[in-house]
C-alpha positions, -999 to +999 in steps of 0.1 A: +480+815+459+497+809+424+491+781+399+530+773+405+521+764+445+487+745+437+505+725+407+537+719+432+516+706+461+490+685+439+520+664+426+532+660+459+502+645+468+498+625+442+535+609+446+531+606+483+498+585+477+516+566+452+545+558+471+519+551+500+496+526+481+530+508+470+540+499+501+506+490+512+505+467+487+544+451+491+531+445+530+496+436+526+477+408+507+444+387+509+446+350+510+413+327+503+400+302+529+403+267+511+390+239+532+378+235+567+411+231+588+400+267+607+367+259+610+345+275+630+368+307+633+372+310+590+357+290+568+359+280+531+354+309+509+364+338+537+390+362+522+417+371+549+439+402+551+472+394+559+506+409+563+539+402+553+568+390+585+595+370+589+582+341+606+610+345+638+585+370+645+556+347+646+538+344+685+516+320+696+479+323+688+488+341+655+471+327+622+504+322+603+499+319+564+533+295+554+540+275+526+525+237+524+544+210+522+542+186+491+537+153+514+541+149+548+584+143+540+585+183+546+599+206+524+625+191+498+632+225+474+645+261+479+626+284+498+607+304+472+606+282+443+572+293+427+570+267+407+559+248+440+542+269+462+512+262+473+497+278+508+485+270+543+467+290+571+470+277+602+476+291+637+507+293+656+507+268+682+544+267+694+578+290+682+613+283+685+622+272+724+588+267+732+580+226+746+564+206+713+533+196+720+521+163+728+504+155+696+530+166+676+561+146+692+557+117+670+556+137+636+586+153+644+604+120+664+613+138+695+606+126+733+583+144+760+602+175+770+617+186+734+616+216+725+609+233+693+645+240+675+654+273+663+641+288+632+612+259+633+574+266+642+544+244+652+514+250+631+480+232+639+445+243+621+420+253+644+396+220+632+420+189+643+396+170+631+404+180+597+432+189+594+464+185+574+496+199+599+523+199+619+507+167+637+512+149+601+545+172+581+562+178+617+579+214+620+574+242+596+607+266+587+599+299+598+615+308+564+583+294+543+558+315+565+544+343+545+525+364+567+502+371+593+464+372+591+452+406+608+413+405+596+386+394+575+380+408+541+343+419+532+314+393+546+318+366+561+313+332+535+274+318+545+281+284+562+259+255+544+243+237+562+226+199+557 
């Protein structure tokens, strides 16, 4: 085989794995458990992989990480404004058309039998004991959801216990 061959396919290679690890990275990201909203499923310190989606294409039962609210008035600035960001992981409890549940009727002021309006999502932690979410800030826009968790990073964080 000539030199020309082996120096043609090594760079194609190398720009295919370039090109790969790219997108990889555009798609995917790790997030930081901060606080005990998830608890006992993830808990302060875990490191999550996630990926990127448009919230619309959130399902119930998915761990959702969306932008947090400054106070429970909701969201009062442009999607994406980094100057206020700050981030949430909580789980997917209701999507667009799906009933609001029970314990989140007052939050968002609607009567048994309301339904969760389009573009909006229902996102309660795990802990509800401890927990700051859609029971206290009232709908999330699916258009300050981030991503999706898919799996843990590395160990999982040693629980303390008293």
């Amino acid at each position: 085989m000539s030199a020309a061959l082996w120096t043609g396919g090594a760079v194609a290679v190398i720009v295919a794995l370039v090109v790969a690890v790219r997108v990889a990275t555009r798609r995917l990201f790790i997030v930081t458990v901060d606080g005990p909203s998830m608890e006992p499923v993830m808990v302060a310190g875990d490191r999550l992989v996630a990926h990127r989606v448009a919230g619309n294409g959130l399902r119930v039962g998915q761990v959702a990480v969306a932008e947090r609210p400054l106070n429970a008035g909701g969201w009062h600035w442009p999607a994406g404004d980094p100057a206020r960001r700050r981030w949430m992981i909580k789980r997917v409890v209701a999507v667009a058309g799906d009933p609001v549940p029970p314990d989140v009727l007052g939050a968002v002021g609607s009567a048994p039998g309301a339904t969760v309006p389009a573009g909006m999502l229902v996102l309660l932690g795990d802990n509800r004991d401890d927990s700051l979410d859609s029971r206290v800030f009232g709908f999330v826009p699916a258009d300050r959801v981030l991503g999706v968790v898919r799996r843990r990073h590395g160990e999982r964080t040693a629980v303390a216990t008293a």
